[in-house]
C-alpha positions, -999 to 999 in steps of 0.1 A, spaced: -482 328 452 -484 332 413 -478 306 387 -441 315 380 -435 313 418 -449 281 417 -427 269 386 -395 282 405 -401 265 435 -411 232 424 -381 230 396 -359 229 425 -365 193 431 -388 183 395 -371 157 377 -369 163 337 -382 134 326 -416 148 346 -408 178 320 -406 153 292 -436 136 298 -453 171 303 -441 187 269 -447 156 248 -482 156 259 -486 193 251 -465 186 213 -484 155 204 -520 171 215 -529 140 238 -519 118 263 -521 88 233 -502 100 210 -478 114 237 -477 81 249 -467 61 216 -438 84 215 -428 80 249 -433 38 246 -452 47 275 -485 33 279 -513 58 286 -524 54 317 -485 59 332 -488 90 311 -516 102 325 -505 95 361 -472 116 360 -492 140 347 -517 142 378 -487 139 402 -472 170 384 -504 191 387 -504 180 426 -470 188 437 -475 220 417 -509 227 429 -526 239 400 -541 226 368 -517 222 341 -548 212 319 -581 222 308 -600 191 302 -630 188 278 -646 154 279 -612 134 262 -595 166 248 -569 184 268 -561 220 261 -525 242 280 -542 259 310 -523 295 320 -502 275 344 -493 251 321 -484 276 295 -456 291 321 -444 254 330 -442 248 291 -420 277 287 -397 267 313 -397 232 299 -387 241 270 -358 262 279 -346 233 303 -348 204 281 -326 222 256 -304 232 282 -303 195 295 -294 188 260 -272 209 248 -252 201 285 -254 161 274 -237 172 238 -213 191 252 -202 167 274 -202 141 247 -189 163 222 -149 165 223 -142 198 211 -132 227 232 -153 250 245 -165 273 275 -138 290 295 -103 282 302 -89 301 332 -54 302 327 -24 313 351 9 315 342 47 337 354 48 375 338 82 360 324 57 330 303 30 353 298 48 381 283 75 363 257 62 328 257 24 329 255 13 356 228 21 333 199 10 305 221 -26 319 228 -30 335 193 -23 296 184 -50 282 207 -76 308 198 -71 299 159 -80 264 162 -105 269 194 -126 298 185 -156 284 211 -127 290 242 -128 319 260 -92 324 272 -87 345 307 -53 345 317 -39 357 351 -3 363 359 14 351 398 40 331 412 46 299 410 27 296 448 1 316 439 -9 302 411 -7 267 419 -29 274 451 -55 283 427 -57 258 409 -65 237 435 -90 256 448 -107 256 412 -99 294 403 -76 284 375 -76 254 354 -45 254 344 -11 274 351 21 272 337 48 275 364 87 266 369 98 238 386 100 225 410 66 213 413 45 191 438 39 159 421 8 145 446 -18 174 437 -12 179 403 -11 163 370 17 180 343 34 183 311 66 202 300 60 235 285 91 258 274 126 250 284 143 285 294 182 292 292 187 309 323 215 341 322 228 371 347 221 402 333 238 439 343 248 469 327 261 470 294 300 480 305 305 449 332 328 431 332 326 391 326 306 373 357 321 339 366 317 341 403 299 363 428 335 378 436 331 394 401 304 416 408 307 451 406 276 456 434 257 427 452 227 445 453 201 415 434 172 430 412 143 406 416 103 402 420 91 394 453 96 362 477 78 331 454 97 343 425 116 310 413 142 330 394 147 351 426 150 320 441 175 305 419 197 338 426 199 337 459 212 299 458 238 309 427 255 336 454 247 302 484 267 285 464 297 305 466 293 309 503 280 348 495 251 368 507 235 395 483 241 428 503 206 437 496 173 437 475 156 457 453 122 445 444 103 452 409 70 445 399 79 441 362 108 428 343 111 462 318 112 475 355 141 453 364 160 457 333 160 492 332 171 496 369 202 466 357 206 491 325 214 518 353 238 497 367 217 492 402 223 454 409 222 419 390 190 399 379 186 367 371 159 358 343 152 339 311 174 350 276 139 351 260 128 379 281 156 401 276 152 395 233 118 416 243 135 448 260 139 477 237 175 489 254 188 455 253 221 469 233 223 487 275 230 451 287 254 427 295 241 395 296 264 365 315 259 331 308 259 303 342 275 272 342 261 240 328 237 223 356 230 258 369 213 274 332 183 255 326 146 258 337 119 239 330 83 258 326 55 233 331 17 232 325 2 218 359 -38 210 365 -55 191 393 -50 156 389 -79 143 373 -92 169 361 -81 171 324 -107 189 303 -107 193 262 -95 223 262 -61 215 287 -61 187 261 -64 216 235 -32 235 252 -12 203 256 -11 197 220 0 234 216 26 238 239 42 197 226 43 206 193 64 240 204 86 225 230 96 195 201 108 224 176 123 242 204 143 214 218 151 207 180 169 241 172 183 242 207 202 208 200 207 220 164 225 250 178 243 234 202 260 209 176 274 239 159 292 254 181 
């Protein structure tokens, strides 16, 4: 076995202050001085360092009368020191230190991530530039499933939401609408549908889901379902007159043929839906801290104009 297969094997279980006592030997050139800046005394110091050449199994030392000069062993083991004790301290600052930093694993609805979160992330990024942002797209389901099993930090995800698991903060506060083609006529029931075919994503979506209880409502079944995999997907095929979606107003702000739609407002109690940002409970980091901040300031201006709107009409 060679000296860095030595090294490897015994770091598995080696404590670091073994590593400390090791490398201020080495710096202060003598177990002394080594020991002054330790407030060790010597002899301690010169124990740990016999119990570190015998677990290793080699001389770490070269030993001259009372001088002590790196043997080839203990210049590998010095190396390795080195790197770990700054890793051990850079960890300890990091942990100390409250600004964001590392990688936030992110999830969040195709509606959020496509209209709500560009601005948002361009946001986060700005003020977090030590943040590595990865951001993955699901259902609701899907993506709060991850985050339990540690996959995603955070998600942002419609309500309804299981309280138990997860800790969470409002995000965006979406007007819900029908949309269909542009020449429809106005949408107050299910009876005034020219087609009951629904345009939605698939099972798990929560606006599919909200669909299917708007025609439950009314006692009426859709006659059947078209499934997309995108929402300029779904609007085109509504554009084309093929069924009736359900989805945010923000979305539809986004799609180049908008002037092909008509979009239908629901009734109060039926038209709102809450986005939240959900993570494991207990485990907020700096940088969900970091995207809490965001996302309050945003929903405070946004609840401000909606009210602001509201009053004026």
């Amino acid at each position: 076995m060679n000296y860095n297969e030595l090294v490897i094997l015994y770091l598995r279980t080696m404590e670091l202050s073994d590593l400390r006592v090791f490398q201020a030997v080495v710096r202060a050139g003598g177990v002394t001085k080594a020991a002054a800046r330790l407030h060790r005394v010597p002899s301690n110091v010169t124990t740990r360092v016999r119990q570190l050449e015998d677990e290793l199994g080699v001389p770490l030392f070269l030993r001259e009368g009372r001088r002590l000069q790196l043997s080839p062993a203990g210049k590998v083991l010095l190396d390795y020191a080195d790197r770990l004790l700054d890793l051990a301290r850079e960890a300890r600052e990091a942990l100390q230190d409250a600004s964001p930093r590392g990688l936030l694993a992110l999830g969040a609805m195709e509606s959020t991530a496509a209209v709500r979160l560009p601005a948002t992330l361009s946001e986060y990024h700005r003020r977090h530039p030590d943040v590595e942002l990865e951001l993955r797209t699901g259902n609701p389901q899907e993506l709060a499933a991850a985050v339990l099993a540690g996959d995603l930090e955070a998600a942002l995800v419609a309500e309804p939401v299981a309280d138990a698991p997860f800790d969470k903060v409002p995000a965006f506060d979406e007007e819900m609408v029908l949309v269909t083609r542009e020449d429809h006529a106005p949408i107050r029931s299910a009876k005034d549908l020219s087609t009951r075919t629904m345009l939605a994503f698939e099972p798990g979506c929560p606006h599919r889901r909200r669909l299917e209880e708007w025609f439950a409502r009314q006692g009426q079944m859709a006659g059947r379902v078209i499934e997309m995999s995108s929402y300029h997907a779904l609007l085109g095929c509504a554009a084309a007159g093929m069924g009736v979606a359900l989805m945010p107003r923000s979305v539809i702000a986004a799609f180049p043929n908008a002037e092909c739609l008509s979009v239908h407002p629901l009734p109060p109690g039926q038209n709102r839906a809450q986005t939240v940002l959900i993570w494991r409970k207990g485990a907020r980091s700096s940088r969900i801290n970091a995207l809490v901040e965001i996302l309050a300031a945003s929903h405070t201006t946004s609840n401000s104009a909606r009210r602001k709107s509201t009053s004026k009409r």
